[in-house]
LUMLUMFI-470022 format. One record per residue (C-alpha): residue in one letter; y, x, z. Coordinates in steps of 0.25 Angstrom, whole numbers, plus 5000, padded with zeros to 4 digits. Example, Ala and Ser with C-alpha at 12.3 -4.5 7.8 and 13.67 -1.06 7.14 Angstrom:
BEGIN
A498250495031S499650555029
This chain:
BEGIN
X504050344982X505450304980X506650324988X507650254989X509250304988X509350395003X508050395007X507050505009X505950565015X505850635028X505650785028X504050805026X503150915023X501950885013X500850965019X500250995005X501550984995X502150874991X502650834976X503650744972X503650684958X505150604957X504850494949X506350434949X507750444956X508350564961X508150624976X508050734983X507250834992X507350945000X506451055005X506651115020X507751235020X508151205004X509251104998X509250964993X508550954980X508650844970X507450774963X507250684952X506350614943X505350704937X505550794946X504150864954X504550924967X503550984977X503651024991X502551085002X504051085011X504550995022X505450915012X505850785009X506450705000X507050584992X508150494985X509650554986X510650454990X510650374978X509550384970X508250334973X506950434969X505550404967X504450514967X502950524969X502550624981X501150704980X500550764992X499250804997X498950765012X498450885020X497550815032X497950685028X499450715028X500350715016X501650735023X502050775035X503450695039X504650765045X505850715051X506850645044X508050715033X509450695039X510350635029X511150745030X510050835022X509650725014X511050725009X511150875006X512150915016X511951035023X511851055039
């Protein structure tokens, strides 16, 4: 999956884990309660926490995501991240 220069996934919670493999770009993601992090190609990332993530404002990133589907369900979708936290800034 690529994304594209701004654009990124809602908050979602995999109910199984989740693992991202970046295959190219730079992006970012983020865990609920914890900073911004940068991600890059080659770099394995997983989660079991509400998160999300994406391409930073610039660059576009492609990753492959893994994930186990628990009753048929891979993800559970969340609301939208505000701009504001997409961009790092705090409250």
């Amino acid at each position: 999956m690529t994304f594209e220069p701004g654009a990124r996934t809602n908050w979602h919670t995999p109910p199984l884990g989740q693992t991202l493999i970046v295959t190219a770009g730079c992006g970012w993601t983020q865990c609920e309660g914890e900073e911004r992090v940068e991600i890059r190609a080659g770099d394995v990332i997983w989660s079991n926490h509400k998160h999300w993530h994406g391409a930073t404002t610039t660059t576009a990133m492609t990753h492959i995501a893994v994930q186990e589907a628990l009753d048929g369900k891979p993800v559970e979708w969340l609301e939208p991240v505000p701009d504001k936290q997409y961009l790092g800034e705090k409250s």
